[in-house]
C-alpha positions as CSV (number, residue, x, y, z in Angstrom):
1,X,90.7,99.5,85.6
2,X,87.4,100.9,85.4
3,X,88.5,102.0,82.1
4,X,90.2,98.8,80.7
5,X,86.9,96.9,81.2
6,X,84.4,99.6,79.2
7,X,87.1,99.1,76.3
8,X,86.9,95.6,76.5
9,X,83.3,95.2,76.7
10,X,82.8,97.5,73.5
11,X,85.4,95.5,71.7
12,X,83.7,92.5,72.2
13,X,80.0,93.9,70.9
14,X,81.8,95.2,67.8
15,X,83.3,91.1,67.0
16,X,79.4,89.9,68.1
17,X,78.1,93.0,65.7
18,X,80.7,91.9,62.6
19,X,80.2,88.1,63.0
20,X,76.4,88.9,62.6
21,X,76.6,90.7,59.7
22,X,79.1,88.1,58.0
23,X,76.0,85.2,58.4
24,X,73.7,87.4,57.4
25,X,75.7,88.0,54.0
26,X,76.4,84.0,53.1
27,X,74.1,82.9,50.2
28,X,72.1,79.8,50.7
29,X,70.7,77.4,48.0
30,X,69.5,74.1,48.7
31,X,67.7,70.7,47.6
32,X,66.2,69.5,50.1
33,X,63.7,66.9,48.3
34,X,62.4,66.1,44.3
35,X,59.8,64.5,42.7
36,X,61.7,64.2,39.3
37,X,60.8,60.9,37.7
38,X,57.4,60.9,35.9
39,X,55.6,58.1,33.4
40,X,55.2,58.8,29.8
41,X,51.7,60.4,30.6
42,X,53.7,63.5,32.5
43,X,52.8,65.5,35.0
44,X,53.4,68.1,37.6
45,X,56.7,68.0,40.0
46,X,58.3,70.2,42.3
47,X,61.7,70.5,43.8
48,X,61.8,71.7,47.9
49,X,64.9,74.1,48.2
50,X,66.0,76.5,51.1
51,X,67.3,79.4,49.4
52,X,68.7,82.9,50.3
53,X,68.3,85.9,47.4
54,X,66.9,86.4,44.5
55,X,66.2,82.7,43.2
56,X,65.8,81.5,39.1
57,X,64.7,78.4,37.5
58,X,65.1,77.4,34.1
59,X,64.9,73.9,32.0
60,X,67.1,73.1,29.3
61,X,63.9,71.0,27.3
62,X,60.8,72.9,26.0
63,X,58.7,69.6,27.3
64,X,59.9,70.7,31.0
65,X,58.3,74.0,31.9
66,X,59.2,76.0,35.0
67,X,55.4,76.7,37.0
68,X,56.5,79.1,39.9
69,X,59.7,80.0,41.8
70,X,60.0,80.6,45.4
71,X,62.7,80.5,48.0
72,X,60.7,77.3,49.1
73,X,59.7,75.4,46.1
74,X,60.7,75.1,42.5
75,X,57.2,73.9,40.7
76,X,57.8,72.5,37.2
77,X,55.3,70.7,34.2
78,X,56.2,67.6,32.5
79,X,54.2,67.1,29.2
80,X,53.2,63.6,27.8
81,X,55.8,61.9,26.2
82,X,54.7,59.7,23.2
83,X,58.1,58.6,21.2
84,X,59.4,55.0,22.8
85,X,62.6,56.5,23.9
86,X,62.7,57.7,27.5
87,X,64.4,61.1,27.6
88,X,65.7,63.1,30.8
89,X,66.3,67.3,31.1
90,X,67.9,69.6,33.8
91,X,66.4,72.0,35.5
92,X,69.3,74.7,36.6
93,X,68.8,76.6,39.5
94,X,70.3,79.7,40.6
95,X,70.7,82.6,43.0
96,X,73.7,84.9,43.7
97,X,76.4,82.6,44.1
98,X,75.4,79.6,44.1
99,X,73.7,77.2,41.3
100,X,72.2,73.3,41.8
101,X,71.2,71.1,38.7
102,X,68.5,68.6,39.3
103,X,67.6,66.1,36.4
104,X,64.4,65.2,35.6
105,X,63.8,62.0,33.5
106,X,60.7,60.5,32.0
107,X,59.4,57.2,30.5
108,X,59.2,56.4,26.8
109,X,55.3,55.2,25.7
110,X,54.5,51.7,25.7
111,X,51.3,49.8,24.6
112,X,52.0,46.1,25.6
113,X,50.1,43.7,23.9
114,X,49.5,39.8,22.9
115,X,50.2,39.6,18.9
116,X,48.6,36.1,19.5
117,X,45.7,38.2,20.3
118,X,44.8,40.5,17.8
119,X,42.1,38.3,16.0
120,X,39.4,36.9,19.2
121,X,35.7,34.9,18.6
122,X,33.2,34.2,20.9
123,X,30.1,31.5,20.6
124,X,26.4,33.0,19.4
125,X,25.4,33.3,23.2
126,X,25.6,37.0,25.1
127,X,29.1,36.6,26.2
128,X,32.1,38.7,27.4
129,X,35.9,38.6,26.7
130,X,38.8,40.7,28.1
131,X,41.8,41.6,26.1
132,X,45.0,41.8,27.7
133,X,46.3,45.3,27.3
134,X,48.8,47.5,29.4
135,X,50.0,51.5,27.8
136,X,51.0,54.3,28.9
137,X,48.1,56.3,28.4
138,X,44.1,55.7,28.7
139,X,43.1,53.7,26.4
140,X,40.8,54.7,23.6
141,X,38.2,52.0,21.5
142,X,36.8,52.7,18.1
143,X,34.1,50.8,17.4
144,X,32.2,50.9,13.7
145,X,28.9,52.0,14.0
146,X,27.3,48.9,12.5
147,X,28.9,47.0,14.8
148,X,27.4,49.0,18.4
149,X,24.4,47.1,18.1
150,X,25.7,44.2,19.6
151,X,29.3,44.9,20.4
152,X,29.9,47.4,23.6
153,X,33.3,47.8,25.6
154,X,34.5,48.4,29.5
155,X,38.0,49.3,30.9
156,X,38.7,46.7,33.2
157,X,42.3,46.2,35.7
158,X,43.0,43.8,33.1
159,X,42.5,45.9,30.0
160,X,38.9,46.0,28.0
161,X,36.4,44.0,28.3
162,X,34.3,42.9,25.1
163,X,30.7,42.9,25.6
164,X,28.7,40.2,22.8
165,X,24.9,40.8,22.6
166,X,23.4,37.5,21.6
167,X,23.6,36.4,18.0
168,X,20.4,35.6,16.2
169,X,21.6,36.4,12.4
170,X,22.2,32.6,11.6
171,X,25.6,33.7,10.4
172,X,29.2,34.6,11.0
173,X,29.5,38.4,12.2
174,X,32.6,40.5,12.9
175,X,34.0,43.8,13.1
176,X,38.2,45.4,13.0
177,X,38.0,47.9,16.4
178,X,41.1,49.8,16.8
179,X,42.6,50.5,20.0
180,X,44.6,53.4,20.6
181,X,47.1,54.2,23.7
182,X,49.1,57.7,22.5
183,X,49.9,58.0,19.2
184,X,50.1,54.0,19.3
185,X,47.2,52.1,17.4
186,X,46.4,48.5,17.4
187,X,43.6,46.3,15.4
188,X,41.6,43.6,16.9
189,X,39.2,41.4,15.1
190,X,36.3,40.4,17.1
191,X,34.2,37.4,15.9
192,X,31.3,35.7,17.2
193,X,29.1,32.2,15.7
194,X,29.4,28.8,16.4
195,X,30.0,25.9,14.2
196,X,26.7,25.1,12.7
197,X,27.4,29.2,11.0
198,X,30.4,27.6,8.8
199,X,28.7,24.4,7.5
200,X,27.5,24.3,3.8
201,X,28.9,25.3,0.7
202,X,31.7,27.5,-0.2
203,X,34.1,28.5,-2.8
204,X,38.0,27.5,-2.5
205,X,40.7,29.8,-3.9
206,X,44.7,28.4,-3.3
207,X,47.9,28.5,-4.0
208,X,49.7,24.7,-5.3
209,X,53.3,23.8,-6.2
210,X,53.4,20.5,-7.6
211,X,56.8,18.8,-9.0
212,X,58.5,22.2,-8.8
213,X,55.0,23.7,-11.2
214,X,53.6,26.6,-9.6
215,X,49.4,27.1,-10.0
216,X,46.5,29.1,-8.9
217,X,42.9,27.9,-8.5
218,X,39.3,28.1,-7.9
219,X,36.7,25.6,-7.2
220,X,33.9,24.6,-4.5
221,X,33.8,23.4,-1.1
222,X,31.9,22.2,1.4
223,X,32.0,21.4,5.5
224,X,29.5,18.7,6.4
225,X,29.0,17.7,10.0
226,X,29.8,14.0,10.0
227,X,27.7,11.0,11.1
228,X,29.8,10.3,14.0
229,X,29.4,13.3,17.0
230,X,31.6,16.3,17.5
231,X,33.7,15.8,13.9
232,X,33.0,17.2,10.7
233,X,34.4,16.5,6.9
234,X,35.8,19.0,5.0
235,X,35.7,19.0,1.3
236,X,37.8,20.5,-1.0
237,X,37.3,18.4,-4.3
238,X,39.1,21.1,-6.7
239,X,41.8,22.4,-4.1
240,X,44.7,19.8,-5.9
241,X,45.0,17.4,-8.4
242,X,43.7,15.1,-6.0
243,X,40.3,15.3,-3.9
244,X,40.7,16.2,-0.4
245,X,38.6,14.9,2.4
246,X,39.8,16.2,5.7
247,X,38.3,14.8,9.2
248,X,37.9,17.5,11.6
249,X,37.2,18.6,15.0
250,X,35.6,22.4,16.2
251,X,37.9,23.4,19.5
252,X,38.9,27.1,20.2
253,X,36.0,28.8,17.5
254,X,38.1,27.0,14.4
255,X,38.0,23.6,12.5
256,X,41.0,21.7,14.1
257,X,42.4,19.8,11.2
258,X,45.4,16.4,12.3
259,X,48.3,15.5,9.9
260,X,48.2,12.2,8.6
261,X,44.9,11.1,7.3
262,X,44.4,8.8,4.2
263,X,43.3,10.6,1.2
264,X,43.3,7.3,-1.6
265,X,46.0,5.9,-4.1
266,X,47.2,6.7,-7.0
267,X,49.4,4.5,-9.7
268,X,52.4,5.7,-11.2
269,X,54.4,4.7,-13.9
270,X,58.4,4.9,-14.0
271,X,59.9,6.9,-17.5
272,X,59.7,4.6,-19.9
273,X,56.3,3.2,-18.9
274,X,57.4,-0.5,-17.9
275,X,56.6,-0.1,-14.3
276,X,53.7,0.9,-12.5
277,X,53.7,2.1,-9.0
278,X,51.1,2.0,-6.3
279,X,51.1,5.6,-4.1
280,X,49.6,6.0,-1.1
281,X,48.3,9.4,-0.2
282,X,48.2,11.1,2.9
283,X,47.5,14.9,4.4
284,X,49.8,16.8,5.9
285,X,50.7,20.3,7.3
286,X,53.8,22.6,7.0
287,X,55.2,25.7,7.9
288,X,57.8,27.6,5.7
289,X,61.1,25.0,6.9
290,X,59.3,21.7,8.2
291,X,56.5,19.5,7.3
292,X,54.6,17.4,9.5
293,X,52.6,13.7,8.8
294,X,51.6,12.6,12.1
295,X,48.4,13.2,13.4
296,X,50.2,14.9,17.0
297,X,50.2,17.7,14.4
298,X,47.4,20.1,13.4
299,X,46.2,23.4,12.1
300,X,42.9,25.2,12.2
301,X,40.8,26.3,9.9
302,X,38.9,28.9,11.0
303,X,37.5,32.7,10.2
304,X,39.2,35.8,9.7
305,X,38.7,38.8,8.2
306,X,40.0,40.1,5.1
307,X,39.3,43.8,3.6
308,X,36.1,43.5,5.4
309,X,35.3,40.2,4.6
310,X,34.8,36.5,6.1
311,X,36.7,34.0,5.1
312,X,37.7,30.9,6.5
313,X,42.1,31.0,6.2
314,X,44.1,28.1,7.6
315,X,45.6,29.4,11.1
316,X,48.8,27.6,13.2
317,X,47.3,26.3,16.8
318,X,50.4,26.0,18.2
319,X,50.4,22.0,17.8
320,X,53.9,22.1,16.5
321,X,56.0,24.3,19.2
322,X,58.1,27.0,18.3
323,X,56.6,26.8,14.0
324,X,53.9,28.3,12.6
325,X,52.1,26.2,10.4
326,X,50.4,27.6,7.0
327,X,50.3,24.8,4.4
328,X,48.4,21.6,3.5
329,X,50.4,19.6,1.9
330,X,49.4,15.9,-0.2
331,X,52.2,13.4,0.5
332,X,53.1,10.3,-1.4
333,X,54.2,7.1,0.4
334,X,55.2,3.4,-1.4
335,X,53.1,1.5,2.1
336,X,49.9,2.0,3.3
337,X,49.2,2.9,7.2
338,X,53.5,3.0,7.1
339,X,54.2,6.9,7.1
340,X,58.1,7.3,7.6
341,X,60.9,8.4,6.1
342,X,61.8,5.2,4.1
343,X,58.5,5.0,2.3
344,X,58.2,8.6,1.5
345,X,58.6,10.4,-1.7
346,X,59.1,13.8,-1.5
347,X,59.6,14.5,-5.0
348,X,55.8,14.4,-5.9
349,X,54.6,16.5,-2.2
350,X,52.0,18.8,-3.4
351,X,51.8,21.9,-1.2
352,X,48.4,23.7,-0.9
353,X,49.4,27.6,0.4
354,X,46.5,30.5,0.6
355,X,43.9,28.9,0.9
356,X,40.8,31.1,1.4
357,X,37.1,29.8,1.7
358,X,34.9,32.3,1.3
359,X,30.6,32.8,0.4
């Protein structure tokens, strides 16, 4: 019996002995926890494993770059990522027997921006004004040189903050900055004067089609402030065929110009010169599909710049919802103060495109 039991007992160490050397020999490879989703600016990750053996990590991307291997961690590098597309790679990893693929996927580069936005002003006084901006990477300002002396910059939650020193040249000054987020550039124009910098004289250049005639031309013009407070008349004796004298408000850094004002009469006689025809002319505005007569309608004229220049361009002020308006136009009408569709005559509407003022 005595026997019987020693036999036993060394049986049963040998099965204790051989299951412990069968755990010891199954391969272990784990994820445990990532950090595998990074912005278009990149980054480092890691990957937490539990792992047995000899342990190997590769990625199938040359932007994904394996760091350091252990039976712990997987540490990895992400570089920046400036194309639009998002894009995503694997990182394969491996020991004896086993293998475990964990994607990693990364954000395309954005710079979100205002289009409405791109050309700002500011009055003569020391003054701030933040642009809007949101990218993927920190942003970076270009400034001209000639233009540090009274323009400066801060980053802000918002976006950047424009700094204006106070302006004491008695005239219109402006300068193109660039902003770059990535490889991703845009170009603001930043302005600064008040109204009494764009009264006086100045030369018109335009654009006209008239009776299906297409012509260019050239002549002076003027913006007067007015007798009565807060308008102003602008001038533009050689822009058409026909003087124009336009009654305008300053709002929002830019002459606001309405539809609809009364610009004189004209006679007009039928083909064979037996009839003669009273006109009554009126302003108007357009865009390239619609025009507009009614003074609910308006554009502004206002500054720009153009190759480095100042010029005063016509510019849409949303007055007309979901059009852009660009044109003057001259319209022809058989009543006076009776704008509408039944005294109309489109055939003789003169439409005044490009219009530039400029020193």
């Amino acid at each position: 019996m005595k026997k019987l039991l020693n036999i036993f007992i060394l049986t049963l160490c040998m099965l204790i002995a051989g299951c412990d050397n069968d755990d010891s020999s199954v391969s272990v490879l784990k994820v445990i926890q990532s950090d595998v989703t990074f912005k278009a600016a990149g980054g480092t990750g890691s990957i937490r494993i539990e792992a047995t053996g000899d342990v190997t990590a590769v990625a199938d991307a040359d932007w994904c770059t394996i760091k350091e291997t252990s039976h712990e961690m997987v540490t990895f590098d992400v570089k920046e990522n400036y194309d639009f597309p998002g894009r995503s790679a694997q990182i394969i990893i491996r020991n004896e027997a086993n293998t475990q693929r964990v994607t990693v996927t990364q954000q395309g580069a954005i710079i979100i921006y205002n289009e409405n936005d791109l050309q700002q002003a500011t009055g003569n006084e020391k003054s701030s004004l933040i642009i809007a901006l949101k990218g993927s990477f920190p942003f970076k300002v270009n400034i001209p040189e000639d233009a540090k002396e009274w323009l400066s910059y801060e980053l802000v939650d918002e976006g950047i903050q424009f700094n204006f020193e106070k302006n004491t040249t008695n005239t219109v000054r402006g300068t193109s900055v660039e902003i770059t987020n990535g490889v991703r550039t845009a170009v603001y124009v930043l302005m600064q004067y008040d109204a009494e910098n764009l009264l006086g004289s100045w030369v018109a250049s335009f654009n006209r089609i008239w009776q299906k005639d297409s012509a260019t031309g050239k002549g002076p013009a003027s913006i007067k402030e007015s007798e009565e407070n807060g308008t102003y008349v602008i001038s533009l004796p050689n822009s058409s065929l026909f003087p124009m004298t336009l009654e305008a408000t300053y709002t929002d850094h830019g002459f606001k110009i309405a539809s609809g004002q009364y610009q004189g009469e004209t006679k007009v006689e039928n083909e064979d010169g037996t009839m003669t025809t009273t006109l009554y002319i009126y302003s108007g505005i357009a865009s390239g599909y619609y025009s507009y007569w009614f003074p609910e309608q308006s554009v502004n004229l206002a500054p720009t710049m153009i190759n480095g220049e100042i010029v005063l361009t016509l510019q849409d002020n949303g007055s007309a919802e979901g059009d852009t308006i660009a044109d003057l136009l001259l319209g022809f009408f058989l009543e006076k103060d009776n704008i509408s569709q039944n005294t109309f005559v489109p055939s003789l509407t003169m439409d005044i495109y490009n219009l530039k003022l400029f020193r």
